[in-house]
N, C-alpha and C positions, 0 to 999 in steps of 0.2 A: 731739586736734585735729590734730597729725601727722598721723595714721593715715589721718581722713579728710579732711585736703588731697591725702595722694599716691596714695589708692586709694578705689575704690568698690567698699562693702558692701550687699549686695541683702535684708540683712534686719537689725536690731540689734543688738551685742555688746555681751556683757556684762562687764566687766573690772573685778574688784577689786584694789587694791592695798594693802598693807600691813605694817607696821613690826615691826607689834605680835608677842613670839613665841607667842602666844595664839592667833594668826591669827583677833583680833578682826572684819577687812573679810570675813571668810569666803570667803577665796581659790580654797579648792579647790571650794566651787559657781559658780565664774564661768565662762563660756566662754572668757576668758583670766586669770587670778590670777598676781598678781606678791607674790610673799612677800622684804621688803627683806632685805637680810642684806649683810656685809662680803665681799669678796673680791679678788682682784689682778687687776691691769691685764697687758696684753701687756710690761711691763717689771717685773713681780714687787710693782709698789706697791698697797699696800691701799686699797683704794677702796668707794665704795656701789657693791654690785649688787643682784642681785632672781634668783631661781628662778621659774622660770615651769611655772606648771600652764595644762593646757587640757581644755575637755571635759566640765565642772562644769555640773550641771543640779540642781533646785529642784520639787518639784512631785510627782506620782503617779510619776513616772519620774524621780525622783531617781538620781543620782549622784555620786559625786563625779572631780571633775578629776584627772588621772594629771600628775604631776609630769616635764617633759620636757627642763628643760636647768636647771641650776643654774648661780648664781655668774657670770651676765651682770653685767659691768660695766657702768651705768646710762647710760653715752654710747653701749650698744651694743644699746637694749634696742630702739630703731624700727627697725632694719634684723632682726635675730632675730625683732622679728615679723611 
């Protein structure tokens, strides 16, 4: 909802997220995949973040998403994307 109040996308994204280390949402075929994981803040504290893959596709021309930033802490994931 963020995402698209502050910008406009010209055709639909697909974005999984998930907790699970199964990677149950199947993160890495989304066009952006958020895999949750622990990590610290700018002052060393442990916090929820998320690894972000992107580039994940589904279909005759399957791929999977490449993995491009780990360990975003989750107040900093709508500016990273």
């Amino acid at each position: 909802e963020e995402l698209d109040r502050t910008m406009e996308v010209p055709k639909p994204v697909r974005m999984h997220w998930t907790g699970c280390p199964n990677t149950c949402a199947q993160v890495q075929v989304a066009d952006i995949g958020f895999m949750g994981c622990m990590t610290r803040d700018e002052n060393k504290k442990v916090v929820e973040g998320v690894d972000i893959f992107i580039g994940g596709r589904v279909g005759a021309d399957s791929h999977l998403g490449d993995l491009i930033q780990k360990g975003i802490p989750c107040k900093d994931v709508v500016p990273v994307v």
